[in-house]
PyMOL Python script that loads the backbone (N, CA, C, O; Angstrom):
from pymol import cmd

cmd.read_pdbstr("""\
ATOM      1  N   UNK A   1     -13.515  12.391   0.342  1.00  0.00           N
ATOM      2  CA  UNK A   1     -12.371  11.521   0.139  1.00  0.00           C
ATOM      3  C   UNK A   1     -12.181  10.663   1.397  1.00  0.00           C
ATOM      4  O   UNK A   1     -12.087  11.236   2.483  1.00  0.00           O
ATOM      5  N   UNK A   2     -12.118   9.349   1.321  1.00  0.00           N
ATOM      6  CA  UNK A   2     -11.711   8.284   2.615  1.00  0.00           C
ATOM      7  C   UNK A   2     -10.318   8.621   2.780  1.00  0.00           C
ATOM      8  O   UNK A   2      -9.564   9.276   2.061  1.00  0.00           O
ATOM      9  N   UNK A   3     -10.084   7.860   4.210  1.00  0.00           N
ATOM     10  CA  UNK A   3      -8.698   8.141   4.779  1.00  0.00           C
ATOM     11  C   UNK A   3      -7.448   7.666   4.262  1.00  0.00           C
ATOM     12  O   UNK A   3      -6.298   8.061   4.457  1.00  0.00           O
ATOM     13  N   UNK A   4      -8.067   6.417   3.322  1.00  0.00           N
ATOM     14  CA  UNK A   4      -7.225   5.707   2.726  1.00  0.00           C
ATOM     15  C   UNK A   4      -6.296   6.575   1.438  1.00  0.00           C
ATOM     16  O   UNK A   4      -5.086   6.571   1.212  1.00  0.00           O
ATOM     17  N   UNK A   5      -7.321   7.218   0.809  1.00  0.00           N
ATOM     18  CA  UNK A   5      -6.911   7.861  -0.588  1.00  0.00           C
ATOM     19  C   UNK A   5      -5.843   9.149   0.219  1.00  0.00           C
ATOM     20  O   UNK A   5      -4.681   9.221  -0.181  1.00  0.00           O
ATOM     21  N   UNK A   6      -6.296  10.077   1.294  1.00  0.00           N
ATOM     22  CA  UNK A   6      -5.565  10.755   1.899  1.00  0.00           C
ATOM     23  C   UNK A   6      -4.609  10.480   2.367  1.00  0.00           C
ATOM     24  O   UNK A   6      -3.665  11.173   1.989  1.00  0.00           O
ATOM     25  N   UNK A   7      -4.265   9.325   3.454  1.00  0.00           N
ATOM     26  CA  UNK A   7      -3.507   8.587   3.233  1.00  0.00           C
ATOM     27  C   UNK A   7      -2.107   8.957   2.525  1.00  0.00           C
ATOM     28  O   UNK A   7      -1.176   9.746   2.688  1.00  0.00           O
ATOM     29  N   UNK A   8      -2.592   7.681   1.434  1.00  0.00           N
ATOM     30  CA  UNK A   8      -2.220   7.530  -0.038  1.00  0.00           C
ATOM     31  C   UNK A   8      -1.186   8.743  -0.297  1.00  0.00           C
ATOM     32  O   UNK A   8       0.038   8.744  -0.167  1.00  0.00           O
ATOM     33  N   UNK A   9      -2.120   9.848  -0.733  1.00  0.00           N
ATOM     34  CA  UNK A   9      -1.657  11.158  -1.396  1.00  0.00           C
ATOM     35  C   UNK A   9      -0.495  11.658  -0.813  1.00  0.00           C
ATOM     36  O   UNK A   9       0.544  12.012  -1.372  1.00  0.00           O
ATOM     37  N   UNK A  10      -0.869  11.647   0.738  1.00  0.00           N
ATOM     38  CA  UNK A  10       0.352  12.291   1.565  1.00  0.00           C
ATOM     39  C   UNK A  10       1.257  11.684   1.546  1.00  0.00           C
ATOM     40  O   UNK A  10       2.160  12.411   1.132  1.00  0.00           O
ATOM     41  N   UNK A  11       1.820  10.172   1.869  1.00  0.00           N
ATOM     42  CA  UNK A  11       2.941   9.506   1.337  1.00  0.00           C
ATOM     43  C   UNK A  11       2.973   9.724   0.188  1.00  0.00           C
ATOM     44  O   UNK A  11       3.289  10.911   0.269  1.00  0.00           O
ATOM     45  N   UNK A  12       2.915   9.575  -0.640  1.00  0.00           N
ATOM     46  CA  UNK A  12       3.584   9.642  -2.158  1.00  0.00           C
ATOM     47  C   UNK A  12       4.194  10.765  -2.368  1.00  0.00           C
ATOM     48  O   UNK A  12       5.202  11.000  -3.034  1.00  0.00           O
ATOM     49  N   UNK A  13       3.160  11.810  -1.430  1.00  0.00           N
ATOM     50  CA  UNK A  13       4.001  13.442  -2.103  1.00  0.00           C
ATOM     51  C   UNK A  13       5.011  13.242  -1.362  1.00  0.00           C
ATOM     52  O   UNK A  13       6.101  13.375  -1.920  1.00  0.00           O
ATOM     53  N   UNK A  14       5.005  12.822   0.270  1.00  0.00           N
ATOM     54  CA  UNK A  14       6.604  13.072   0.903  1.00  0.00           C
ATOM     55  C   UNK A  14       7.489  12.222  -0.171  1.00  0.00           C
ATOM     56  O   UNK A  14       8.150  12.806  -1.030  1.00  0.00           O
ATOM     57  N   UNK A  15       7.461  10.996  -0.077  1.00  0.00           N
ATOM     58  CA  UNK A  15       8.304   9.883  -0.874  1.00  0.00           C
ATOM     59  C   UNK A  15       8.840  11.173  -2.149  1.00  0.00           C
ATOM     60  O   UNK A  15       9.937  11.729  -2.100  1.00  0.00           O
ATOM     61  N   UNK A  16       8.141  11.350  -2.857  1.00  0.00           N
ATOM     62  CA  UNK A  16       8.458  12.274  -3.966  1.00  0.00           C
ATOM     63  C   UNK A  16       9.564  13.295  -3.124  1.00  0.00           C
ATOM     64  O   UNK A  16      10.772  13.104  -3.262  1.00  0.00           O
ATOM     65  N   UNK A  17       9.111  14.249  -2.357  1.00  0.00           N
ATOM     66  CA  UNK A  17       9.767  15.645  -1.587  1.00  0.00           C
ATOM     67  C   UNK A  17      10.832  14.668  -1.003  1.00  0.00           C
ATOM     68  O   UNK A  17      11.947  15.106  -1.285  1.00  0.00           O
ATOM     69  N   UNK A  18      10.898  13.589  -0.344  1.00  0.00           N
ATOM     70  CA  UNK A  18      12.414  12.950   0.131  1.00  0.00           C
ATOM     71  C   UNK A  18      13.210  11.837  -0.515  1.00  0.00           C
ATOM     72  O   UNK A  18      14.097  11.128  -0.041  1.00  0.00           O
ATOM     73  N   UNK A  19      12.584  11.872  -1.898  1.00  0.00           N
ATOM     74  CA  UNK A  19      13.333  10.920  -2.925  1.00  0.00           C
ATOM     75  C   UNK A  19      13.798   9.795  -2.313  1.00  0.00           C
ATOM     76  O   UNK A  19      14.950   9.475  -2.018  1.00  0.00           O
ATOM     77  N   UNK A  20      12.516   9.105  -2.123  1.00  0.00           N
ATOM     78  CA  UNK A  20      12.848   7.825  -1.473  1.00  0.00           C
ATOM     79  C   UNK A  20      12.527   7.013  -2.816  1.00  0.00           C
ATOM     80  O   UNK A  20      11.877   7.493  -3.745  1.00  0.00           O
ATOM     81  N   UNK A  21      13.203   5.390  -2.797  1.00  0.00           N
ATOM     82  CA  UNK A  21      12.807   4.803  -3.492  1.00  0.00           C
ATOM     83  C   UNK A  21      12.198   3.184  -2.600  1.00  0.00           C
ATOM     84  O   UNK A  21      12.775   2.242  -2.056  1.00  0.00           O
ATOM     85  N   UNK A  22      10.352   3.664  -2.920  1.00  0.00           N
ATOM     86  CA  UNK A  22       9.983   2.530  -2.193  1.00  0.00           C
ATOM     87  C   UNK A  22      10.403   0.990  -2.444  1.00  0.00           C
ATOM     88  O   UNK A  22      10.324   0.079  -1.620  1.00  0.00           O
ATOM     89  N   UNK A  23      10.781   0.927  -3.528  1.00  0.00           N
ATOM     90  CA  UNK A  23      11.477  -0.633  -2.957  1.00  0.00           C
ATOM     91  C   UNK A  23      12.596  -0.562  -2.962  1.00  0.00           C
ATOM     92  O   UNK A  23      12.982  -1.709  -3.190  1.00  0.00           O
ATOM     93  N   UNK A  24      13.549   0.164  -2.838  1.00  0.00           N
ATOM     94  CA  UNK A  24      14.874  -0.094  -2.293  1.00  0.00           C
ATOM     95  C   UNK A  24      15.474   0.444  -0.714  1.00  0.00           C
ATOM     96  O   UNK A  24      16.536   0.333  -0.101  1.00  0.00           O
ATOM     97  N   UNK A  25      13.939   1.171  -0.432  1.00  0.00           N
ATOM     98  CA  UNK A  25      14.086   1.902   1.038  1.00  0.00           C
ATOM     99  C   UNK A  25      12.737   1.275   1.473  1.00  0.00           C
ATOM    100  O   UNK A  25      11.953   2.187   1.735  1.00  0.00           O
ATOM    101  N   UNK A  26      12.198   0.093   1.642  1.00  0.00           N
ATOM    102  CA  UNK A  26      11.145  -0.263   2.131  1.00  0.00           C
ATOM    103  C   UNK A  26      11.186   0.188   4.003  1.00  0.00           C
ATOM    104  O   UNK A  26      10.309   0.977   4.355  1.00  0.00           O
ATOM    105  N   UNK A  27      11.831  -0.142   4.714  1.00  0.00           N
ATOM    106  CA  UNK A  27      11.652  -0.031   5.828  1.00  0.00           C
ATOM    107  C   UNK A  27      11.483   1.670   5.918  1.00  0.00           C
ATOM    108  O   UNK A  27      10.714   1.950   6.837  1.00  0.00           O
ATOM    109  N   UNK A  28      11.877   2.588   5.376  1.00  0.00           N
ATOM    110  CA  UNK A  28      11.877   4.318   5.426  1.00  0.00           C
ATOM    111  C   UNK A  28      10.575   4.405   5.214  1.00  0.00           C
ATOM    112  O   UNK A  28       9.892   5.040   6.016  1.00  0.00           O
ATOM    113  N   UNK A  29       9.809   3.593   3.755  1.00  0.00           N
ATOM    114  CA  UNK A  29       8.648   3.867   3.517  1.00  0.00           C
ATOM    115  C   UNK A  29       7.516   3.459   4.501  1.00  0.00           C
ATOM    116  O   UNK A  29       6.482   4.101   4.687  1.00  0.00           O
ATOM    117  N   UNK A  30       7.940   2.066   5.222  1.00  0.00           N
ATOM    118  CA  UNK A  30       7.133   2.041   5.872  1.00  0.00           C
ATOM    119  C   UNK A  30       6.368   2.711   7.188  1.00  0.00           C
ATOM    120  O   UNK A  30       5.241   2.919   7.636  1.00  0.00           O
ATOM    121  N   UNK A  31       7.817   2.907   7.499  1.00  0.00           N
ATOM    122  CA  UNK A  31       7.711   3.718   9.031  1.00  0.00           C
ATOM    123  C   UNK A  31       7.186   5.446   8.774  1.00  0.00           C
ATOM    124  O   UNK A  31       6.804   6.136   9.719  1.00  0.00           O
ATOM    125  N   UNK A  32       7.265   6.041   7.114  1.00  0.00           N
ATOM    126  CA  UNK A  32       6.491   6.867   6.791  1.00  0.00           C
ATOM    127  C   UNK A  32       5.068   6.501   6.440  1.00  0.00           C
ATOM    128  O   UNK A  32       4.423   7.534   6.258  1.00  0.00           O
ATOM    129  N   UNK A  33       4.614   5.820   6.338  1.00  0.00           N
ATOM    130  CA  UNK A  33       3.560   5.773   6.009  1.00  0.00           C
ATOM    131  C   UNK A  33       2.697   5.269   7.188  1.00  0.00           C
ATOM    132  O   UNK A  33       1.471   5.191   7.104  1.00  0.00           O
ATOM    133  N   UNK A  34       3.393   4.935   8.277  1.00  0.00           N
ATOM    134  CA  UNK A  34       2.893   3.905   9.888  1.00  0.00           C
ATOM    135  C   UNK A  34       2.769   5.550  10.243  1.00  0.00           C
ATOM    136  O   UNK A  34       1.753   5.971  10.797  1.00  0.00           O
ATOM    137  N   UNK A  35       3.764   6.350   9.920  1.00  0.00           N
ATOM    138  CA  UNK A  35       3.548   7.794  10.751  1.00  0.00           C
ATOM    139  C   UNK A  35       2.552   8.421  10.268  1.00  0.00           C
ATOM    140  O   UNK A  35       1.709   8.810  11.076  1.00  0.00           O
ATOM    141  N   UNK A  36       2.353   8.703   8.837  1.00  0.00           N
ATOM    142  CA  UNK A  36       1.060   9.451   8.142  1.00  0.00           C
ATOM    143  C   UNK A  36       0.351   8.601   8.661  1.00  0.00           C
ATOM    144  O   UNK A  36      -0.296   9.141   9.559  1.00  0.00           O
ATOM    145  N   UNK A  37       0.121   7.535   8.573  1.00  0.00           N
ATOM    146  CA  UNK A  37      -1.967   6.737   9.322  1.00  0.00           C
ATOM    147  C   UNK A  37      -2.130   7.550  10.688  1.00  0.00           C
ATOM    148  O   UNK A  37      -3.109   8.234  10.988  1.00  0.00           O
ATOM    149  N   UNK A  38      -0.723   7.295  11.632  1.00  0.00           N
ATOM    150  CA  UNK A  38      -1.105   7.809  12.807  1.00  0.00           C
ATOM    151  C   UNK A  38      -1.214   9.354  13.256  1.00  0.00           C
ATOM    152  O   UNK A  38      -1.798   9.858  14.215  1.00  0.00           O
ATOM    153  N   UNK A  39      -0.615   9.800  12.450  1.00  0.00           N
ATOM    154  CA  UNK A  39      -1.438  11.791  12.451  1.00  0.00           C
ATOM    155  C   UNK A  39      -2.715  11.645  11.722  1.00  0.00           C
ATOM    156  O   UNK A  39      -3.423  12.638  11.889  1.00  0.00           O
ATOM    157  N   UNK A  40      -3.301  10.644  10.889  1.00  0.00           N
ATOM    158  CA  UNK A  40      -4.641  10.775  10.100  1.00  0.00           C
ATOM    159  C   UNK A  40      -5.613  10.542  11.022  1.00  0.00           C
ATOM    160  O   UNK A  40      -5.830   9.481  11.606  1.00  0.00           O
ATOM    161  N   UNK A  41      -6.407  11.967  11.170  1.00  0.00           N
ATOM    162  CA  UNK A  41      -7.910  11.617  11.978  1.00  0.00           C
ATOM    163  C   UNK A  41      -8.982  10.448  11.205  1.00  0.00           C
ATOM    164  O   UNK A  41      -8.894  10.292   9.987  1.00  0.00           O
ATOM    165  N   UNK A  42      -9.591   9.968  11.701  1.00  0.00           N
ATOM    166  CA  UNK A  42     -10.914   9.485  11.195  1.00  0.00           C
ATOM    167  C   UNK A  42     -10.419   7.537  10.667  1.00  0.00           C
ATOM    168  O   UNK A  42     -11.043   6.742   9.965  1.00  0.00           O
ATOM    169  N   UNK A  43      -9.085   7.390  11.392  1.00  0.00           N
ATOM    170  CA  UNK A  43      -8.521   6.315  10.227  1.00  0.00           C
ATOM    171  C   UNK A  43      -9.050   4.931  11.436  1.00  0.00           C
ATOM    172  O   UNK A  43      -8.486   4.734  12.513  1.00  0.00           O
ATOM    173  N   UNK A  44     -10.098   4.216  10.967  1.00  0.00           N
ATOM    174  CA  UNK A  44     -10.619   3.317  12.150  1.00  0.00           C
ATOM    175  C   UNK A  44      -9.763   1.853  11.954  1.00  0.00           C
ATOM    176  O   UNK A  44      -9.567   1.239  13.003  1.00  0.00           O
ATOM    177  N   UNK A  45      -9.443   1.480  11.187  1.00  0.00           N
ATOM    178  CA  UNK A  45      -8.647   0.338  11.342  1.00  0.00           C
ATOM    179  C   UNK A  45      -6.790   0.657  10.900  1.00  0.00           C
ATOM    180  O   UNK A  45      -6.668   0.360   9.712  1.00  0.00           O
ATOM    181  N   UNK A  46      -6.071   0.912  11.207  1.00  0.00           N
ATOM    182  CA  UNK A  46      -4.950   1.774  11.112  1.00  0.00           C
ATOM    183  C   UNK A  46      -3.978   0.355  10.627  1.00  0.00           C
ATOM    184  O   UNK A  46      -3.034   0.608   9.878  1.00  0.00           O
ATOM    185  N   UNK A  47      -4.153  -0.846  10.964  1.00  0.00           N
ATOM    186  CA  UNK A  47      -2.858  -1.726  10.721  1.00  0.00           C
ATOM    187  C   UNK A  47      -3.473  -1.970   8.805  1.00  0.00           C
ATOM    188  O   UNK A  47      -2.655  -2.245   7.926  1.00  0.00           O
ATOM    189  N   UNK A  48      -4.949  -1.801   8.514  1.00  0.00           N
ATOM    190  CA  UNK A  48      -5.405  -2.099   7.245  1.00  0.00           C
ATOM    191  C   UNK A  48      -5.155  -1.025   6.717  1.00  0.00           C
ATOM    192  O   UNK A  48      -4.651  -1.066   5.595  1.00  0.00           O
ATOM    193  N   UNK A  49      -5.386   0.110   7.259  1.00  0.00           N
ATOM    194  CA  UNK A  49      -5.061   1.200   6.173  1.00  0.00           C
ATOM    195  C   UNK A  49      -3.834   1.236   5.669  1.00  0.00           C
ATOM    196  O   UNK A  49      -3.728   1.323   4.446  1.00  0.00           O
ATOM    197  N   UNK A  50      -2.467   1.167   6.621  1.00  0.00           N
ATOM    198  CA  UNK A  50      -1.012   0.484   7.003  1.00  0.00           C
ATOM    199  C   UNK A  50      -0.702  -0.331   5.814  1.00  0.00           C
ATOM    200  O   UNK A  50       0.011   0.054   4.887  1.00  0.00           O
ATOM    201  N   UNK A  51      -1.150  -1.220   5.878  1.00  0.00           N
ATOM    202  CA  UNK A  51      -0.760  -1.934   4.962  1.00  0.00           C
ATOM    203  C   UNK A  51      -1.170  -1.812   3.092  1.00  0.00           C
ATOM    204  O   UNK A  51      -0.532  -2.198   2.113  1.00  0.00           O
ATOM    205  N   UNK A  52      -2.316  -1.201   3.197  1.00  0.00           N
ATOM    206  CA  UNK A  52      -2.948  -1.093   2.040  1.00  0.00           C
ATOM    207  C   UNK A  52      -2.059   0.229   1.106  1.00  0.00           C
ATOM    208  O   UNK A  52      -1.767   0.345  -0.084  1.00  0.00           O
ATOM    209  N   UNK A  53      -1.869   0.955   2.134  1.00  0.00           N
ATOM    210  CA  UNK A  53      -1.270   2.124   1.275  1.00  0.00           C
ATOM    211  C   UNK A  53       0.051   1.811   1.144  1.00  0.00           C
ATOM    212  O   UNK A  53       0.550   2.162   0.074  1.00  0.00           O
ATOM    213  N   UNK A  54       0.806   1.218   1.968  1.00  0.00           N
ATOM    214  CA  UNK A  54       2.671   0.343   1.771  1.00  0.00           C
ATOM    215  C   UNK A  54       2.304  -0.541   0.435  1.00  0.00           C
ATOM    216  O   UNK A  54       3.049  -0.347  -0.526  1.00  0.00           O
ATOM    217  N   UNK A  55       1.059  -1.653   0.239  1.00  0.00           N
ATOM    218  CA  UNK A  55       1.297  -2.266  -1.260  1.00  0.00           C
ATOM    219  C   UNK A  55       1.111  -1.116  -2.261  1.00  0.00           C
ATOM    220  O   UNK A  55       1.907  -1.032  -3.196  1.00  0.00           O
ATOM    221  N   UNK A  56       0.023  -0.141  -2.117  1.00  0.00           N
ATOM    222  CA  UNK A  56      -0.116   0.651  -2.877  1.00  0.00           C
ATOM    223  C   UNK A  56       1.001   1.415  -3.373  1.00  0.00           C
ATOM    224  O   UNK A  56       1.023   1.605  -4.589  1.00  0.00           O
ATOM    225  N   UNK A  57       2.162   2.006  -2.497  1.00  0.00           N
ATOM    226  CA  UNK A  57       2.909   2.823  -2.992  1.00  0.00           C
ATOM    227  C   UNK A  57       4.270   1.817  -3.340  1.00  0.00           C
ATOM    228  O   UNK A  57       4.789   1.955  -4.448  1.00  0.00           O
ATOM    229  N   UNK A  58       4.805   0.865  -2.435  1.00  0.00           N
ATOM    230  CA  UNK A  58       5.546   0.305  -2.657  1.00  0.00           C
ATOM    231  C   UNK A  58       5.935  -1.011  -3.243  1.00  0.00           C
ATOM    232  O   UNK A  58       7.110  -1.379  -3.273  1.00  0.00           O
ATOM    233  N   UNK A  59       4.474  -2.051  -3.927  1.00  0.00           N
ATOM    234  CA  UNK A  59       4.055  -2.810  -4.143  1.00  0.00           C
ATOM    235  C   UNK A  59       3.636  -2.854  -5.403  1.00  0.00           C
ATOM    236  O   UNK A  59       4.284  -2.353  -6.322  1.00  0.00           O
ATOM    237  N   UNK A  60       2.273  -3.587  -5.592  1.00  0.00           N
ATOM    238  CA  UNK A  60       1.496  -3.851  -6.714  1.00  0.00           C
ATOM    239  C   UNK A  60       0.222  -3.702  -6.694  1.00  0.00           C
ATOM    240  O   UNK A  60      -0.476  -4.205  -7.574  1.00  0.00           O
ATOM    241  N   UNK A  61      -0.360  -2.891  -5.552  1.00  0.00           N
ATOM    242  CA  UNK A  61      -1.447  -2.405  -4.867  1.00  0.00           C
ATOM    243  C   UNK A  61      -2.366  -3.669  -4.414  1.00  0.00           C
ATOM    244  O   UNK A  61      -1.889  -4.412  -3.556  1.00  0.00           O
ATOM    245  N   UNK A  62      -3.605  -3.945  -4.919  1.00  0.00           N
ATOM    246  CA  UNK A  62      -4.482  -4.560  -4.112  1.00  0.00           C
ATOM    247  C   UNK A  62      -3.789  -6.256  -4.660  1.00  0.00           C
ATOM    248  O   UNK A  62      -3.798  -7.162  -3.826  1.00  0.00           O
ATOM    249  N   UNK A  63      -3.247  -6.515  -6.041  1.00  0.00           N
ATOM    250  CA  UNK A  63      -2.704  -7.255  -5.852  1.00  0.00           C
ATOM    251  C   UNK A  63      -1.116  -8.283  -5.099  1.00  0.00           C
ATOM    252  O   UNK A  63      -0.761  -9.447  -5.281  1.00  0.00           O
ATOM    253  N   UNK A  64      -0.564  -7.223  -4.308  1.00  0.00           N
ATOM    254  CA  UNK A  64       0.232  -7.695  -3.214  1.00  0.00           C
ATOM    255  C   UNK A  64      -0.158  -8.615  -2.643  1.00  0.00           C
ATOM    256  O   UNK A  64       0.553  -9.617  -2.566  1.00  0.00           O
ATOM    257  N   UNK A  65      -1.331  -8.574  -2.096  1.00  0.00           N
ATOM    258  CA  UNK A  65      -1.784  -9.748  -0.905  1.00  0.00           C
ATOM    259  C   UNK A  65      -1.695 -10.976  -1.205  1.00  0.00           C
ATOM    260  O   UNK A  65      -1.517 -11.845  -0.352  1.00  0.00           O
ATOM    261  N   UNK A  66      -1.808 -11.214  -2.478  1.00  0.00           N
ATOM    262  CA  UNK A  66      -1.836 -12.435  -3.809  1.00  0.00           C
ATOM    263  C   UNK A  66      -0.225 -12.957  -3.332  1.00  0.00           C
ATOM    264  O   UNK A  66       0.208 -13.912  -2.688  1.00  0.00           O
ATOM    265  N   UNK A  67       0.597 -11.345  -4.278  1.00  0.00           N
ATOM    266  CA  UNK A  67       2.006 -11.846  -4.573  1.00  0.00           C
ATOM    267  C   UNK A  67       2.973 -12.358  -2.749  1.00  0.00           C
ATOM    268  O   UNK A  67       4.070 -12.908  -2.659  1.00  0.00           O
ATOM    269  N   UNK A  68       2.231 -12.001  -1.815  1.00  0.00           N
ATOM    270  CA  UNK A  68       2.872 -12.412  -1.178  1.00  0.00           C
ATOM    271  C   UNK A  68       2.463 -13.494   0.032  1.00  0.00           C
ATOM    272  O   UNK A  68       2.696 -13.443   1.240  1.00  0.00           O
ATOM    273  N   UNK A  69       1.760 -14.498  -0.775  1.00  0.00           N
ATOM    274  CA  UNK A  69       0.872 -15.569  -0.294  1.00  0.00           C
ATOM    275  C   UNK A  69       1.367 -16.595  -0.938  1.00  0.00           C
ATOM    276  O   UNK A  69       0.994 -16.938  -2.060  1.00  0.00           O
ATOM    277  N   UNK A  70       2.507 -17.322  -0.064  1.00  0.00           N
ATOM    278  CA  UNK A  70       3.101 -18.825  -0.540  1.00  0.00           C
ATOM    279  C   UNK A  70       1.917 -19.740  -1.224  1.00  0.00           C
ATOM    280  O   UNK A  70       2.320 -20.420  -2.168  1.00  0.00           O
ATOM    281  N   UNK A  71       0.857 -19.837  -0.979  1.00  0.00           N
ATOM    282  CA  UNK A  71      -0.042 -20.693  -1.311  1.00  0.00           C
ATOM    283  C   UNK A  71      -0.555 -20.478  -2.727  1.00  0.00           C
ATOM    284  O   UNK A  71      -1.054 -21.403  -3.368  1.00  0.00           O
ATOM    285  N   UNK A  72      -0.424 -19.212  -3.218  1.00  0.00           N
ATOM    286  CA  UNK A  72      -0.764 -19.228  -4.459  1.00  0.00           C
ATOM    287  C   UNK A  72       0.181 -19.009  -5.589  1.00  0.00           C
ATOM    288  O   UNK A  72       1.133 -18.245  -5.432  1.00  0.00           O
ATOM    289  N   UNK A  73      -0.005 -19.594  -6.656  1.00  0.00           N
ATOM    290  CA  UNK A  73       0.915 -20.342  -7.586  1.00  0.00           C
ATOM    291  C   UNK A  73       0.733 -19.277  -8.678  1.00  0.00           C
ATOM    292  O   UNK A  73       1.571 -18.445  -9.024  1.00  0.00           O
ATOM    293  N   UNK A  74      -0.106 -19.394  -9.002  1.00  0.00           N
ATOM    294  CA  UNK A  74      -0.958 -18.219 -10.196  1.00  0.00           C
ATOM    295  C   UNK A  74      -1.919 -17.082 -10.025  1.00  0.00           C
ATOM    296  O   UNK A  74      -2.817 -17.061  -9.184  1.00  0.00           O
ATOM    297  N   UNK A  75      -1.716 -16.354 -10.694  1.00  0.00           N
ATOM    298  CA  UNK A  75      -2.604 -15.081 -10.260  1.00  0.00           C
ATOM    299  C   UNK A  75      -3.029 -14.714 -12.132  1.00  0.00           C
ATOM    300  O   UNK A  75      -2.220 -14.435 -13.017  1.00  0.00           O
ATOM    301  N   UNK A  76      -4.355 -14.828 -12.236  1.00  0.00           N
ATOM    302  CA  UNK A  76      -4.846 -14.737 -13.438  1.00  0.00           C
ATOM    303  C   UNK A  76      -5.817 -13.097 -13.819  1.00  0.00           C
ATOM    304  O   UNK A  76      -7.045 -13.112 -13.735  1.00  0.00           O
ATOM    305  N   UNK A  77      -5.260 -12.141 -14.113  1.00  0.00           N
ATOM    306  CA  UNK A  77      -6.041 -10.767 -14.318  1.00  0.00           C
ATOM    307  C   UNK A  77      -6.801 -10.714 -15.703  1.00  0.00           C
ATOM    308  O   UNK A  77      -6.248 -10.399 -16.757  1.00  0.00           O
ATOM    309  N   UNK A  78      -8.278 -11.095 -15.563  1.00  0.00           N
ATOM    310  CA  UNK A  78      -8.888 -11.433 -16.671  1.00  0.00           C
ATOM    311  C   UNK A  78      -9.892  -9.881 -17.183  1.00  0.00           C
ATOM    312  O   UNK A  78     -10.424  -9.763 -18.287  1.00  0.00           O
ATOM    313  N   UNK A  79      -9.944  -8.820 -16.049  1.00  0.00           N
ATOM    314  CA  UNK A  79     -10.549  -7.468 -16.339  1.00  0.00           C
ATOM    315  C   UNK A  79     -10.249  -6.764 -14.940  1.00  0.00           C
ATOM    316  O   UNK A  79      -9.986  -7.402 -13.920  1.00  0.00           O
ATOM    317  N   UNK A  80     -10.296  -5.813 -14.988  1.00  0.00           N
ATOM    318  CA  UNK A  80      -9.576  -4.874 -13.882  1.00  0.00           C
ATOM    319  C   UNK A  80     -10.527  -5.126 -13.048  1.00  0.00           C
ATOM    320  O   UNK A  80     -10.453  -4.264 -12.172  1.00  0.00           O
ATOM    321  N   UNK A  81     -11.558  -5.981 -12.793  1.00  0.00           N
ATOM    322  CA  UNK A  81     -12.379  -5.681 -11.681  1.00  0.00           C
ATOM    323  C   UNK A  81     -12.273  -7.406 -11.562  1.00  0.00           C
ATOM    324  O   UNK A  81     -13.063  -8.116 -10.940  1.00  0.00           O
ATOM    325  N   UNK A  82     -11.453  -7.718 -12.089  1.00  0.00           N
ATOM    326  CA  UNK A  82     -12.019  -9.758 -12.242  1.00  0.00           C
ATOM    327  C   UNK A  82     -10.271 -10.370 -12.005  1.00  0.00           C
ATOM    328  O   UNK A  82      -9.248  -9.978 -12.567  1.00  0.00           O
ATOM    329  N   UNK A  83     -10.392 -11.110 -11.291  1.00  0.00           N
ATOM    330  CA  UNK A  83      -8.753 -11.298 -10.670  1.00  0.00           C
ATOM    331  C   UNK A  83      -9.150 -13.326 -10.200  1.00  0.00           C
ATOM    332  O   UNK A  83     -10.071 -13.728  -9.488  1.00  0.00           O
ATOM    333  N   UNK A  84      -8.447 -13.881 -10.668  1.00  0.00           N
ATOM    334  CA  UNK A  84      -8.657 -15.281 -10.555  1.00  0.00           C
ATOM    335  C   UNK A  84      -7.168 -15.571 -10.076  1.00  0.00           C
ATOM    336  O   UNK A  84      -6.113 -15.198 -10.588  1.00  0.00           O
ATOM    337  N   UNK A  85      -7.424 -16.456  -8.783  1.00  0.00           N
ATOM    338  CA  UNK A  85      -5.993 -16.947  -8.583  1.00  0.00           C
ATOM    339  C   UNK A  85      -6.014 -18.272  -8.127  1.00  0.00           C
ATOM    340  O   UNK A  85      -7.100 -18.767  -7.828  1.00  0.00           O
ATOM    341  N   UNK A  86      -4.602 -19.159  -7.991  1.00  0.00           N
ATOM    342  CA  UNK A  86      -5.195 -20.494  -7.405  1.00  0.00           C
ATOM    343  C   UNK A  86      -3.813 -21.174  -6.946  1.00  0.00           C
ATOM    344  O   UNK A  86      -3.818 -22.283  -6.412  1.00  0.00           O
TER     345      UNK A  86
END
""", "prot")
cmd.dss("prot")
cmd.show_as("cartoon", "prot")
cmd.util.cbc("prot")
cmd.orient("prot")
């Protein structure tokens, strides 16, 4: 398992165990999840992992980066592996 999915797992279970609600407690979630990367051994880029697992749990996962990019207007999901935007 990568660090990311571990990660992952461990926020969600706390979030769950401290009934947080990630988008109405974004800053709680984040600073939990800035804390899980930084107890995670093996985690080599920590601001990407950081961020990836905050859209993941509190977001729209890999498509966040999209939704929060002034420049793009449309975001077109044509197969789960096929993502057109513009």
């Amino acid at each position: 398992m990568d660090a990311k999915t571990v990660v992952e797992q461990e926020v969600r279970e706390l979030v769950r165990r401290r009934g947080l609600d990630p988008v109405g407690e974004p800053t709680t979630v984040r600073e939990l999840v800035d804390t899980v990367v930084s107890e995670c051994d093996g985690v080599i880029d920590s601001d990407l992992i950081s961020q990836q697992v905050y859209d993941a749990v509190a977001g729209f996962g890999p498509l966040q980066q999209y939704l929060d990019d002034g420049g793009i207007e449309e975001i077109w999901i044509n197969a789960p592996a096929r993502v057109v935007y513009a």
